[in-house]
PDB file as gemmi writes it, atoms N, CA and C in Angstrom:
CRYST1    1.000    1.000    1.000  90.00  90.00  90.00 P 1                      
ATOM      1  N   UNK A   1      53.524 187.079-158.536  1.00  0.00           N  
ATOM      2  CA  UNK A   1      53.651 188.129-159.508  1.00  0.00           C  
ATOM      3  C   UNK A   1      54.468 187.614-160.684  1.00  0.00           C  
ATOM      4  N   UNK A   2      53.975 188.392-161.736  1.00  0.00           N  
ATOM      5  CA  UNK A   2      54.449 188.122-162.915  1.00  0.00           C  
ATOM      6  C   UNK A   2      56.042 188.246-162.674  1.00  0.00           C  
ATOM      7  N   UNK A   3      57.009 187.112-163.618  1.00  0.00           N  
ATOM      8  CA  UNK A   3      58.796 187.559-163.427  1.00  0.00           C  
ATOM      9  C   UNK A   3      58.748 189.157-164.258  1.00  0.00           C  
ATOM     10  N   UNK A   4      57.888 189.555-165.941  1.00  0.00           N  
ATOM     11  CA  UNK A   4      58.330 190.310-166.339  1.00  0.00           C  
ATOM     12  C   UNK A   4      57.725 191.917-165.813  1.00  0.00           C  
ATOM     13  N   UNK A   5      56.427 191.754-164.772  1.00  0.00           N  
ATOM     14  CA  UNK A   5      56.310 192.568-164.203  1.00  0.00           C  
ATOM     15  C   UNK A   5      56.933 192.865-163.324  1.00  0.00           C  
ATOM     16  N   UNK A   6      57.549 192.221-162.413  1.00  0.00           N  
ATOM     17  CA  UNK A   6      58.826 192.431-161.550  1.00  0.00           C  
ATOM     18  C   UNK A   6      59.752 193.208-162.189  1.00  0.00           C  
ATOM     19  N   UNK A   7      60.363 192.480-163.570  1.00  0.00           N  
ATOM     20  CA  UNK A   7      61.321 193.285-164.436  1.00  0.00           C  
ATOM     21  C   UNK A   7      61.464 195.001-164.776  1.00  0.00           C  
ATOM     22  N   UNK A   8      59.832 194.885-165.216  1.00  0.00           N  
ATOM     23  CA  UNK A   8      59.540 196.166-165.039  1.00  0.00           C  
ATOM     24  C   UNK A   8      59.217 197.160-164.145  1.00  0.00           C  
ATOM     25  N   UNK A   9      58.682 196.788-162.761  1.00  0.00           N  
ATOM     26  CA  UNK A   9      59.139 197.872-161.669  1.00  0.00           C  
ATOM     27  C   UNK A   9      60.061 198.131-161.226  1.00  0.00           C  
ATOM     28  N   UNK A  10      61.353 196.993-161.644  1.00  0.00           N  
ATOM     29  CA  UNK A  10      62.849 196.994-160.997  1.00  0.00           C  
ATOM     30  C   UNK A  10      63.502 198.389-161.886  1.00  0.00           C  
ATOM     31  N   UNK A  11      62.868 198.389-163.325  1.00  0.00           N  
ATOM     32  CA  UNK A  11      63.178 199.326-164.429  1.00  0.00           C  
ATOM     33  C   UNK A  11      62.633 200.695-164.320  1.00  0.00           C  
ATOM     34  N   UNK A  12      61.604 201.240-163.705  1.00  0.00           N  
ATOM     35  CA  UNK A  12      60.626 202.227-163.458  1.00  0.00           C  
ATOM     36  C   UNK A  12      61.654 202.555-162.088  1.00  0.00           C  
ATOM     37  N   UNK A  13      62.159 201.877-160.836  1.00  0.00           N  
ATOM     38  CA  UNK A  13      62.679 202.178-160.022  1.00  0.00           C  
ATOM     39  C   UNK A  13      63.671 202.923-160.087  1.00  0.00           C  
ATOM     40  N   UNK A  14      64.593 202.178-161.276  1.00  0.00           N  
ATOM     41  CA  UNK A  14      66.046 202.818-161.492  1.00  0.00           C  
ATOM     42  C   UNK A  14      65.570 204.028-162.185  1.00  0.00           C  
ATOM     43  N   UNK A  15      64.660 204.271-163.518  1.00  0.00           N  
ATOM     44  CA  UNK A  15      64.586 205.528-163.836  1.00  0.00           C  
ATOM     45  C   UNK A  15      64.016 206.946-162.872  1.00  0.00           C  
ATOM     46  N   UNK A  16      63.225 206.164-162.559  1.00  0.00           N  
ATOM     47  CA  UNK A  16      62.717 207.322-160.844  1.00  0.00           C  
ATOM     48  C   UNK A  16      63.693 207.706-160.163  1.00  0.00           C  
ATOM     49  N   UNK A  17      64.877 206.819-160.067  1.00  0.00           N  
ATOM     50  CA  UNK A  17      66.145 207.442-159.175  1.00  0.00           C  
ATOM     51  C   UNK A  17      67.078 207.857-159.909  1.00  0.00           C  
ATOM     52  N   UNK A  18      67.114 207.684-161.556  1.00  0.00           N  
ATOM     53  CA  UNK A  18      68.431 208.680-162.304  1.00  0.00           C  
ATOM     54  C   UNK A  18      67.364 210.561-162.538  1.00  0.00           C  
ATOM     55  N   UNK A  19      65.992 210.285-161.777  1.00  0.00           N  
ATOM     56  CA  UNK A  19      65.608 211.901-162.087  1.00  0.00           C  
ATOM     57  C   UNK A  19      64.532 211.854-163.363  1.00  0.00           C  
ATOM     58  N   UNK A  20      64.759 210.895-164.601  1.00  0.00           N  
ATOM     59  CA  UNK A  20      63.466 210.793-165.571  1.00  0.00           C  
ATOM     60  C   UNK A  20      62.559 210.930-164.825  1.00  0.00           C  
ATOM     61  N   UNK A  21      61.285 211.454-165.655  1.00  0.00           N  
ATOM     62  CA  UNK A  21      59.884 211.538-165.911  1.00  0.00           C  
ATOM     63  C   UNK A  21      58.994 210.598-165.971  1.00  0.00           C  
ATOM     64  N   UNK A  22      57.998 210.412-165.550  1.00  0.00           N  
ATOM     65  CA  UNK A  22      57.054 209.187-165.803  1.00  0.00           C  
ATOM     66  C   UNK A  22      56.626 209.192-166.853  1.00  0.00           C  
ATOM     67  N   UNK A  23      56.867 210.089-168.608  1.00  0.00           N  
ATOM     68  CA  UNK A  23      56.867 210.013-169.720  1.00  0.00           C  
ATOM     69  C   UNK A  23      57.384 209.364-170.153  1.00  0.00           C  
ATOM     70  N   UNK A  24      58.721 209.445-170.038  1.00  0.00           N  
ATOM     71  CA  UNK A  24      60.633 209.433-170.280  1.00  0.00           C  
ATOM     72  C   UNK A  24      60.128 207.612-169.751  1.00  0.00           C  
ATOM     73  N   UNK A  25      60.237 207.052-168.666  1.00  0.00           N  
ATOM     74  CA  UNK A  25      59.839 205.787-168.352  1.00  0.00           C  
ATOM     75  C   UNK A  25      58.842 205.258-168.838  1.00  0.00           C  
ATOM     76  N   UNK A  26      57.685 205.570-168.940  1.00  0.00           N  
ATOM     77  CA  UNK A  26      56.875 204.645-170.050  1.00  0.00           C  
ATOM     78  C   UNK A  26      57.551 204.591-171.316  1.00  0.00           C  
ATOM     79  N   UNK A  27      57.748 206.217-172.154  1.00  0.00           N  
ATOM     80  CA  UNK A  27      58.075 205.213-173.227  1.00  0.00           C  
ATOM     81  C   UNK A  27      59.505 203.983-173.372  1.00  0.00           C  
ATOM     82  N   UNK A  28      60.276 204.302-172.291  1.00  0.00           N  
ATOM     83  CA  UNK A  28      61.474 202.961-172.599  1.00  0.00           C  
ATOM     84  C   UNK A  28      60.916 201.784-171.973  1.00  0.00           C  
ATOM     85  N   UNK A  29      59.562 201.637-170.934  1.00  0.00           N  
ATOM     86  CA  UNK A  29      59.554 200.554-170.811  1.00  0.00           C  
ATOM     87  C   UNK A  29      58.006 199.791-171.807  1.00  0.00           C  
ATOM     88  N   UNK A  30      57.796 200.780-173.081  1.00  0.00           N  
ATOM     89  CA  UNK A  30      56.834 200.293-174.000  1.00  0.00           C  
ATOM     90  C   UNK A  30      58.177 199.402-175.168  1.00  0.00           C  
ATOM     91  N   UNK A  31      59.253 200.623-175.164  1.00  0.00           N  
ATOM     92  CA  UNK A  31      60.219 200.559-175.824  1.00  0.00           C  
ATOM     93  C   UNK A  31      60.665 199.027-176.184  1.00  0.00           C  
ATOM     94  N   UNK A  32      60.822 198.611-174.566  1.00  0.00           N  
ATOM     95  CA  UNK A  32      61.787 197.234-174.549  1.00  0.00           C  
ATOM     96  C   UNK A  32      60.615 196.171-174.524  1.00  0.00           C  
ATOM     97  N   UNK A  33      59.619 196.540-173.802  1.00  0.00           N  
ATOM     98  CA  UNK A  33      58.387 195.052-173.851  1.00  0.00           C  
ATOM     99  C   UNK A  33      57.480 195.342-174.548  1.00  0.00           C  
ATOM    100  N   UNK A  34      56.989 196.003-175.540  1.00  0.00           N  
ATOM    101  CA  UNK A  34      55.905 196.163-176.341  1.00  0.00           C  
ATOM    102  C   UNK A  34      54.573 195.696-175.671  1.00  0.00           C  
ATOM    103  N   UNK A  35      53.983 194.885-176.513  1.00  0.00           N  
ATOM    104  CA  UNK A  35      52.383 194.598-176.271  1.00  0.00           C  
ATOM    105  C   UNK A  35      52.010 194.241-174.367  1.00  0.00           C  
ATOM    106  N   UNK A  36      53.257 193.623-174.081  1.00  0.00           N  
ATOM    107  CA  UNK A  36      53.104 193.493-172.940  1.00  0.00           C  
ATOM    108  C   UNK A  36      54.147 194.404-171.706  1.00  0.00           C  
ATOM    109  N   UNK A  37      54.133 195.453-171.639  1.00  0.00           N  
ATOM    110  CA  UNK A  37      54.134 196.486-171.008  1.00  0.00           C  
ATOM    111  C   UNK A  37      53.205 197.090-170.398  1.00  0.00           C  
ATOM    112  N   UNK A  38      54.089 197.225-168.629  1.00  0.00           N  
ATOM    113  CA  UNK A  38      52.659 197.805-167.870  1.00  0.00           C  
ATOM    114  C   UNK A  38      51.898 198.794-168.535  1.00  0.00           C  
ATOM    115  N   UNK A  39      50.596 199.274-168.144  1.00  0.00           N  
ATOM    116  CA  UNK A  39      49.838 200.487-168.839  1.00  0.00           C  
ATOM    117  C   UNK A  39      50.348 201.953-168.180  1.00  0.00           C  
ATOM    118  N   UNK A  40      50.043 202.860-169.033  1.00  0.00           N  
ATOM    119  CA  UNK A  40      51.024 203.793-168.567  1.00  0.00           C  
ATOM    120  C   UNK A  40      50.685 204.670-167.289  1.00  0.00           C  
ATOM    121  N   UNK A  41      48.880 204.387-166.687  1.00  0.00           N  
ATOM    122  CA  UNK A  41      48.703 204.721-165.316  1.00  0.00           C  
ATOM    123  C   UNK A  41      49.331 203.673-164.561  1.00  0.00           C  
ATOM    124  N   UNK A  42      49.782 202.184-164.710  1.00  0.00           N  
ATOM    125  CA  UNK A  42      50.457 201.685-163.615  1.00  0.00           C  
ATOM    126  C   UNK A  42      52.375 202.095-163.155  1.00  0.00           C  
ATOM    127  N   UNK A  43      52.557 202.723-165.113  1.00  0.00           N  
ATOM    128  CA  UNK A  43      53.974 202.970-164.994  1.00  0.00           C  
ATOM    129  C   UNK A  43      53.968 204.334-164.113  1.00  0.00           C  
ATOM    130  N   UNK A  44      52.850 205.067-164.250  1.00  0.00           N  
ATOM    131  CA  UNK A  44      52.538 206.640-163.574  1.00  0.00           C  
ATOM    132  C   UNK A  44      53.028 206.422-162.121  1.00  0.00           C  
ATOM    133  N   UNK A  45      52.026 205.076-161.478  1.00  0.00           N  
ATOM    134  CA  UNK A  45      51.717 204.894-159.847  1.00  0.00           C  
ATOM    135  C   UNK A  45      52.920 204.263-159.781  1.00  0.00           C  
ATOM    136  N   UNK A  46      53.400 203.369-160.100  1.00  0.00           N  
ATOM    137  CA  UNK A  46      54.823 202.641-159.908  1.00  0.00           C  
ATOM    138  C   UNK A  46      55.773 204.272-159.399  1.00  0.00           C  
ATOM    139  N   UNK A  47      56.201 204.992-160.818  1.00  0.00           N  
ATOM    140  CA  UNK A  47      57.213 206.103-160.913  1.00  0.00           C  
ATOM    141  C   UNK A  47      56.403 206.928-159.549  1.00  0.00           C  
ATOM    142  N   UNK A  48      55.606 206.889-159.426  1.00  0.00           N  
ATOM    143  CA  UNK A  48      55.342 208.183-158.133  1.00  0.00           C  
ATOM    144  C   UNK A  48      55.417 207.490-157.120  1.00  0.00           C  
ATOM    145  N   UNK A  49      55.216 206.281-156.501  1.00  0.00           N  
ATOM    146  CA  UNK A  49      55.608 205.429-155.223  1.00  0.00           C  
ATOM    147  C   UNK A  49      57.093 205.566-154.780  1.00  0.00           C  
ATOM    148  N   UNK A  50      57.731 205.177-156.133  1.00  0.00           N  
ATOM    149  CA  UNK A  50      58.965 205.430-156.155  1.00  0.00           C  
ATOM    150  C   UNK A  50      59.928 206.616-155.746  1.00  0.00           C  
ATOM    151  N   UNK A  51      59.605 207.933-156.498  1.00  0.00           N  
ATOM    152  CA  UNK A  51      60.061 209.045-156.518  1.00  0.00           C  
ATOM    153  C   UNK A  51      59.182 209.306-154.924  1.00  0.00           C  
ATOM    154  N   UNK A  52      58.435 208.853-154.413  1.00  0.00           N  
ATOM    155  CA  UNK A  52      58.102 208.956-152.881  1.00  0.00           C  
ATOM    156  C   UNK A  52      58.934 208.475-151.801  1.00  0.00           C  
ATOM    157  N   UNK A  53      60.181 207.161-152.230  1.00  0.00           N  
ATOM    158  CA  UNK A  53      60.751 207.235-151.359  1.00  0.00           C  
ATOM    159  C   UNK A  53      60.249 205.225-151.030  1.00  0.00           C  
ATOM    160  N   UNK A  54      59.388 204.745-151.597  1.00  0.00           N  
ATOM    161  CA  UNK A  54      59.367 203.269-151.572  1.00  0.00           C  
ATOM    162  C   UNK A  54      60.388 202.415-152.260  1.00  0.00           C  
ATOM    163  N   UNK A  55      60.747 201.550-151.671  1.00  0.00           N  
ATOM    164  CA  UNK A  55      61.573 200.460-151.955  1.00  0.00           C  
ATOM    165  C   UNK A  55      61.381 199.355-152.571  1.00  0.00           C  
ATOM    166  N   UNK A  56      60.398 198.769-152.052  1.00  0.00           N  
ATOM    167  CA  UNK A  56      60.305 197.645-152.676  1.00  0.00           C  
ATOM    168  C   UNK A  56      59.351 197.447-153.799  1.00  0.00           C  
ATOM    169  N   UNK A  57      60.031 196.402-154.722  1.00  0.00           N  
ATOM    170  CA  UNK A  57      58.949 196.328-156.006  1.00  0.00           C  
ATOM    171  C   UNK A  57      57.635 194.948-156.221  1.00  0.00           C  
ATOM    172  N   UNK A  58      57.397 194.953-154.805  1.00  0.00           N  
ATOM    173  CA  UNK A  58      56.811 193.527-154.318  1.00  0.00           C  
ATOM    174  C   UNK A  58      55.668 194.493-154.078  1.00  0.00           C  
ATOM    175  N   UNK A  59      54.207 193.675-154.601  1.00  0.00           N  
ATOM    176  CA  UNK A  59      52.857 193.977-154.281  1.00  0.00           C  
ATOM    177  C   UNK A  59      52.861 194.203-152.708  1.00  0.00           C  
ATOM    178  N   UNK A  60      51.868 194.961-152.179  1.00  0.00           N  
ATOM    179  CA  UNK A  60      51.546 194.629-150.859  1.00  0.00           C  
ATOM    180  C   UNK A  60      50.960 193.904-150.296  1.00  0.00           C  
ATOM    181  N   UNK A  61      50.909 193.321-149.433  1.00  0.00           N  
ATOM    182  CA  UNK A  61      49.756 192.091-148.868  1.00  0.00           C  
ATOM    183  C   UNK A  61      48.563 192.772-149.102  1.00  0.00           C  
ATOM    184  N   UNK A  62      47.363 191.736-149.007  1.00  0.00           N  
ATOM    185  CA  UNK A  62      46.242 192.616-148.825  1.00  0.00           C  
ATOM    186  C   UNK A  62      45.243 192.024-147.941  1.00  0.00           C  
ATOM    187  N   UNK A  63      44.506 192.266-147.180  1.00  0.00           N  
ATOM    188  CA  UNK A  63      43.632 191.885-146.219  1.00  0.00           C  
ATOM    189  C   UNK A  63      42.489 191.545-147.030  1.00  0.00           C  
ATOM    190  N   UNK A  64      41.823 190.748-146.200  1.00  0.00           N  
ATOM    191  CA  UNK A  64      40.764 190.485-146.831  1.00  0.00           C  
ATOM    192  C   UNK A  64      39.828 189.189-146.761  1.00  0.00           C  
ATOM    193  N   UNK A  65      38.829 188.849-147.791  1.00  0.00           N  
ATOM    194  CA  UNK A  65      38.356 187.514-147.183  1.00  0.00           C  
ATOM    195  C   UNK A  65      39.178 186.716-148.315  1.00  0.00           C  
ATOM    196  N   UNK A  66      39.637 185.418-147.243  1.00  0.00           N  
ATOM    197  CA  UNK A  66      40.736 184.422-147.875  1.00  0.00           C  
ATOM    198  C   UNK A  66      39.536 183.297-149.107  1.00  0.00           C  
ATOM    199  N   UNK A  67      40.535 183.007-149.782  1.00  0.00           N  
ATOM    200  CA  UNK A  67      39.869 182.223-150.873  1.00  0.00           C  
ATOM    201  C   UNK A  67      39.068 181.364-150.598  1.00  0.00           C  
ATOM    202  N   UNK A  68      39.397 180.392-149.551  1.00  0.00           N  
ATOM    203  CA  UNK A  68      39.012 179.404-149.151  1.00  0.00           C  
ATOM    204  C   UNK A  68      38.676 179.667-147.891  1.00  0.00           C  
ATOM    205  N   UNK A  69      37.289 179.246-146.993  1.00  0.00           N  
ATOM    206  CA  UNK A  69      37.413 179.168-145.566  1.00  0.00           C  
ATOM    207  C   UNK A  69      36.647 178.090-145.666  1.00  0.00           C  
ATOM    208  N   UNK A  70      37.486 177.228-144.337  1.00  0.00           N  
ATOM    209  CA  UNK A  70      36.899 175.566-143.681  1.00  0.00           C  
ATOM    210  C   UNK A  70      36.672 176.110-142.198  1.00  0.00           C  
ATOM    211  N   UNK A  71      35.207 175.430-141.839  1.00  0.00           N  
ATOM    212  CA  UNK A  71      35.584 175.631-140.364  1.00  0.00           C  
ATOM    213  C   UNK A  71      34.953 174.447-140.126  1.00  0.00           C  
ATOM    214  N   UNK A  72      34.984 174.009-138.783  1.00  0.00           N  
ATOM    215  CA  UNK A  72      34.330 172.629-138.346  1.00  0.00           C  
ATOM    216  C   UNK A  72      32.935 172.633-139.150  1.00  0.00           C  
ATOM    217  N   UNK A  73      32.151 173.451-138.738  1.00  0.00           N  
ATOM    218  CA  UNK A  73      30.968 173.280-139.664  1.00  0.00           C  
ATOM    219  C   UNK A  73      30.743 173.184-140.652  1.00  0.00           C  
ATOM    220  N   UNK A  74      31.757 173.646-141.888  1.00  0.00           N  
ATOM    221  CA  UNK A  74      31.541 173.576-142.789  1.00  0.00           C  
ATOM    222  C   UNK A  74      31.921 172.134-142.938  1.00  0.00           C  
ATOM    223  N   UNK A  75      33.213 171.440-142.805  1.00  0.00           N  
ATOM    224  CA  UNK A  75      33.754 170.695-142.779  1.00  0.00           C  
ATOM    225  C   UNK A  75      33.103 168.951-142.311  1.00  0.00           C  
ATOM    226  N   UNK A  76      31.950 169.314-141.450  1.00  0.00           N  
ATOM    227  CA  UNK A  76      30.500 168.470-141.043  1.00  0.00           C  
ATOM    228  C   UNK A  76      29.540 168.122-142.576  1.00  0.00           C  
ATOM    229  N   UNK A  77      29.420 169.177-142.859  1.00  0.00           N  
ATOM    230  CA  UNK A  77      28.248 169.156-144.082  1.00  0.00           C  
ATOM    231  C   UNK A  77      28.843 168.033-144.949  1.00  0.00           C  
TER     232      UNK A  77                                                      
END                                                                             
């Protein structure tokens, strides 16, 4: 993950816990990073995860098919 997207959910976190708005938080975090500031449905889902009671500002894993798969057979060809 991006360092300044990190920056900015660490920032969306703290305002979700002084009680702001997911208005009130987008615009200070358009405020401080301009062009590159999350969009304001991710600042929305960030502030409502948050105000839900989540902690951490780390993506979730995700399942799925891995980038790469080797298996013996392939690995034959």
């Amino acid at each position: 993950m991006e360092k300044q997207n990190l920056e900015q959910r660490v920032a969306i976190k703290f305002c979700a816990r002084l009680g702001e708005t997911a208005s009130e938080t987008y615009t200070k975090i358009v405020k401080v990073h301009g062009d590159s500031a999350l969009s304001r449905a991710q600042v929305f889902r960030w502030h409502k995860e948050f105000k839900e009671g989540r902690e951490s500002v780390e993506d979730e894993s995700r399942s799925g098919r891995p980038v790469e798969v080797r298996t013996d057979a392939n690995v034959q060809r």
